[in-house]
N, C-alpha and C positions, 0 to 999 in steps of 0.2 A: 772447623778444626780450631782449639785453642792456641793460640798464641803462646812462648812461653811466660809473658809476663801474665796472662790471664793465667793461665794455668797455676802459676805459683800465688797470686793474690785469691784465686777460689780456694788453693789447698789451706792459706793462712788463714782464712775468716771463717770455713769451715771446721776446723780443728780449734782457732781460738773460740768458738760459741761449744763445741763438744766436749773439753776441755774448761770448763765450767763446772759441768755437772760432772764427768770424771765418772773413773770407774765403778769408784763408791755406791754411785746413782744406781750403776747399770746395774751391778751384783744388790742392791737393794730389791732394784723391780722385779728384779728374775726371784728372788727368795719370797717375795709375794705374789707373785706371779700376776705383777701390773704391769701393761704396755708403758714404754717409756713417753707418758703423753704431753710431758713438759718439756724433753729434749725434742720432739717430733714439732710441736708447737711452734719453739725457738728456731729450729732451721725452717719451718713454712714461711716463719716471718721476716727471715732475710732473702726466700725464691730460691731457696737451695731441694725442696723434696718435687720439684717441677722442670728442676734447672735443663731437662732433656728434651722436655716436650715443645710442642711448636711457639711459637711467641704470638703469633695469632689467636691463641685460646690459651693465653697466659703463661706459657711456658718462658723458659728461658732459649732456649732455641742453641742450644749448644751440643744438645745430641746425648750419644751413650759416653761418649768421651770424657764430655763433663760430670755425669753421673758416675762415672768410674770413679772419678776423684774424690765427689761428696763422698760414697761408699766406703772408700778405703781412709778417708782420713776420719772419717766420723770411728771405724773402729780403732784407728790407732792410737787415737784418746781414749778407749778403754770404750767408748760405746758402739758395739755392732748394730745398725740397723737392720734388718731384715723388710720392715716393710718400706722400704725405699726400692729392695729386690722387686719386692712383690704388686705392690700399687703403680706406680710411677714405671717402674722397672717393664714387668713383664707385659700386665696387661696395658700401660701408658703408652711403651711401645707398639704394641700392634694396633690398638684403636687409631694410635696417629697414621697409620700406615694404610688400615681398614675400612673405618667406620665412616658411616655420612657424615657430611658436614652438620646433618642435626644431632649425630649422637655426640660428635667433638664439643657443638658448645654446652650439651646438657652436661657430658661425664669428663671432657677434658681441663675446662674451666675450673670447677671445684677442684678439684684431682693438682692441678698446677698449685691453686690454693694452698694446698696441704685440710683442706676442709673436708673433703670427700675419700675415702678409699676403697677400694675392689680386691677383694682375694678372687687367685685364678683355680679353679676346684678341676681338675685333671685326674688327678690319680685314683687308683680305682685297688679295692683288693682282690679281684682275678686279674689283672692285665698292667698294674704300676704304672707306669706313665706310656706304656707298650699303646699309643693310639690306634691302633690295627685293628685293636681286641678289646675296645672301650664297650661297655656296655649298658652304659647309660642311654637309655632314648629319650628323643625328642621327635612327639606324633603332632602334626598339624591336622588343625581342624577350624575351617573358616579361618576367622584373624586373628587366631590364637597356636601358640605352640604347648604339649601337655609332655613336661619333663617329668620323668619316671628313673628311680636307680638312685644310686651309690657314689659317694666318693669319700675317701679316705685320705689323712695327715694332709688335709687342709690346713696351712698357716693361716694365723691371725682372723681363722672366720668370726669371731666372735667379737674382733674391732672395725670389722668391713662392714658399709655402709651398701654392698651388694659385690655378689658372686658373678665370677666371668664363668659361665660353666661350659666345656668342652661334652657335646654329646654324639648319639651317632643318629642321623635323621635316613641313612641308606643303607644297603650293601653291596660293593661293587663286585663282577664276576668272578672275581679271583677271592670273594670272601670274605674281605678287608670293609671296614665301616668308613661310610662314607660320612664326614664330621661336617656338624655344624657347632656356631658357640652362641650364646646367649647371656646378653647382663639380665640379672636376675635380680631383683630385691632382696634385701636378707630375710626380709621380715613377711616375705609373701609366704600367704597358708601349700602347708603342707610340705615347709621344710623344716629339719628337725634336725639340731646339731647336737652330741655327746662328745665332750674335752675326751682328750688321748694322753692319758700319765707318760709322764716319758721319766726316762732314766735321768738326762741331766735337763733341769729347770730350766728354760729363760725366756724371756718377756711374752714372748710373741708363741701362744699354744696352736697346737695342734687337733685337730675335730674331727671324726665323722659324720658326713652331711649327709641325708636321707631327703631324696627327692621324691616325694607321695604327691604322682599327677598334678605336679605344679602349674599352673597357668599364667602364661609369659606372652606378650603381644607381640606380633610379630614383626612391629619397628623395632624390637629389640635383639634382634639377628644381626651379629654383625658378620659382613663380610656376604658371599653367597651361601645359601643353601650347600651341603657338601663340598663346602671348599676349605674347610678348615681346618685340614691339615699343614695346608700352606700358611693360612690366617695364624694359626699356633703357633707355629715354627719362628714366628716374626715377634715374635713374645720370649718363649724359650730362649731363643739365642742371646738377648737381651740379659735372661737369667743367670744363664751360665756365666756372662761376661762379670756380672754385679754378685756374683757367690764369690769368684775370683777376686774380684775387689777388697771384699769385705774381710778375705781369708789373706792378703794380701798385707791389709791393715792391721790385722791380728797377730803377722807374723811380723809387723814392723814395732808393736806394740809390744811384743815378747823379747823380742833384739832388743831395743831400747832398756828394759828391765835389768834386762842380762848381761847387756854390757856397761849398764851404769854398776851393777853389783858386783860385777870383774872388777872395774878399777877403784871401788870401795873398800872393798871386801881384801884386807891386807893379811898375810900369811910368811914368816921370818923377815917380815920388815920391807916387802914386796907387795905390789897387789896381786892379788889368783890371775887376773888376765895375761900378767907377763909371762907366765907357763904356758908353754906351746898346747899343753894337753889341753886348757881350756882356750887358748884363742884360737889355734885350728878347727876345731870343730863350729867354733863360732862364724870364724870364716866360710868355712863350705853353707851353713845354715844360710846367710849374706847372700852367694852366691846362687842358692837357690832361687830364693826370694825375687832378687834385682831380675831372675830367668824368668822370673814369672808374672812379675810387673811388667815385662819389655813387652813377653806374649798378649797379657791382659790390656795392652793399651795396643795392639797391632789388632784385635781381635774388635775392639770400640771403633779402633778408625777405620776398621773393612765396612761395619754395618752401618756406622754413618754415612759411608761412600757410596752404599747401595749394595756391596760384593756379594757374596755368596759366604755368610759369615760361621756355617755350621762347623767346620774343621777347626778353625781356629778359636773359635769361642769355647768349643770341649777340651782342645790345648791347653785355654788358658785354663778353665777352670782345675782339670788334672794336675799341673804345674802348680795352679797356688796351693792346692789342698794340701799337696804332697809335702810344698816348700813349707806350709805352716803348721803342717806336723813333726816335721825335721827343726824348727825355730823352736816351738814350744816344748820338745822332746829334749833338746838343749839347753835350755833356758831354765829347766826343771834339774834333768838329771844329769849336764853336765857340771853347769856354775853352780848350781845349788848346794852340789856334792864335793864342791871344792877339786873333784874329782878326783879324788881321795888325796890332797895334800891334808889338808886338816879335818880329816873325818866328817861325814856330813852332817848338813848343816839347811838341808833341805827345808826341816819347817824354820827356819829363818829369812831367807830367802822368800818365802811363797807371803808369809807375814809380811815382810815389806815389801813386796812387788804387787800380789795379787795377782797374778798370774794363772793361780790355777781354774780363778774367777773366768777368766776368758773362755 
């Protein structure tokens, strides 16, 4: 558990090195569509993309609690990480929870580094992340496993250094696939990635991965044969917690803009924030937010405790999305718009903030 002086001296050195490169950075690499590899760099080399993992295989040993914080204040500098979700985050979590102690020093070590990363390849296009109805197999044969199938909006597969892939190696009576998960090479024969266009741009692309009878050894099983639904869930939960972070930081990032452009932004000799119509709405936007910070760090400190952390880490996540759609919904069209004192004034607003860059 952080202490609060630790806790405020991680938020200040994270956000001062994020806070560097600035948003600028981030809507740069998203318009090129380059992973952000000089800010990811920068926090490896202060032990902030590991800050969760054990301290015995380099980690910082501080848990989800502390990665909640890198998460959220690295966006509120205007940088979203996503693959701190995804590396560290989802799969970091459950190998710490799962894996031998030989796969921790081969994949936790680097991984703490920030040298190594892993996408976790799940989702599927008949079944979405529906683990029931995964239909990816994995057939053993001697000391080998042969992965066969699909998976789809894969983050970041194309800067991972190897895939966590979720398959189904049974089926239990009731129907239901019985999962196993496998680290996989990126670069082993017979997998075949094609980028997924998306609507809106940013760093970190999305892929479909085609698994043509891959062969995977079978020390690369983590967890038991057919137990991987439980093995996943200890990842997931992780995710959920670290979306909410990051959506979190976003909406703290938009508040910020918004109410520095209230008390800029002067109208008959007043600033716009002193009008009820734009500080209440600002308010309630606050109020959201700080609801879903509380949950989001109650939801870190169940899982680090060991609890039962599914309820509340889908809480959190719900709560920030929600609260930073209401931030950025505001920030846009209520300050921007002066809200109707002095006619809008929208691309003003979005020009010096950036905001819509988020």
């Amino acid at each position: 558990m952080l202490s609060a002086a630790e806790e405020k001296e991680l938020r200040a050195s994270v956000h001062g090195i994020v806070a560097e490169f600035g948003n600028e950075y981030f809507t740069r690499c998203s318009e090129t569509l380059q992973p952000a590899t000089e800010l990811w760099d920068a926090l490896a080399a202060g032990g902030f993309v590991g800050v969760n993992l054990p301290e015995e295989y380099g980690g910082g040993g501080m848990g989800l609690s502390a990665m909640n914080v890198v998460a959220e204040e690295a966006a509120a500098a205007g940088c979203p990480q996503i693959m701190l979700m995804i590396s560290p985050g989802i799969v970091g979590s459950l190998l710490a929870r799962h894996a031998s102690d030989e796969q921790k020093r081969q994949w936790l070590v680097p991984m703490a580094a920030g040298t190594l990363k892993i996408a976790f390849a799940i989702t599927e296009p008949g079944a979405g992340s529906n683990t029931h109805h995964l239909a990816t197999t994995a057939r053993r044969d001697g000391d080998k496993y042969y992965i066969s199938g699909q998976k789809t909006f894969i983050t970041a597969a194309d800067q991972a250094d190897a895939l966590l892939v979720v398959t189904r190696t049974g089926t239990d009576a009731a129907g239901r696939g019985q999962l196993s998960l496998f680290l996989v090479d990126r670069d082993t024969p017979g997998i075949e990635m094609h980028r997924i266009p998306m609507t809106l741009e940013i760093t970190d692309k999305s892929f479909t991965v085609f698994f043509d009878n891959v062969a995977v050894a079978a020390d690369r099983l983590v967890g038991g044969e057919g137990d991987g639904l439980r093995v996943a869930f200890d990842g997931m939960n992780p995710e959920r917690v670290i979306i909410a972070a990051i959506c979190n930081g976003v909406s703290r990032y938009a508040l910020d803009k918004a109410v520095a452009y209230a008390r800029q932004r002067r109208v008959w000799n007043v600033p716009i924030g002193a009008h009820q119509g734009i500080a209440h709405p600002l308010a309630e936007a606050k109020i959201a937010l700080e609801a879903a910070r509380l949950m989001t760090r109650h939801a870190a400190a169940g899982y680090d405790a060991g609890a039962d952390a599914v309820e509340a880490s889908n809480m959190a996540k719900f709560l920030a999305a929600d609260a930073a759609i209401r931030c950025i919904d505001q920030a846009i069209e209520g300050v921007c718009t002066d809200n109707g004192v002095n006619g809008c004034v929208g691309s003003t607003f979005v020009q010096r903030t950036g905001v819509r860059q988020m």
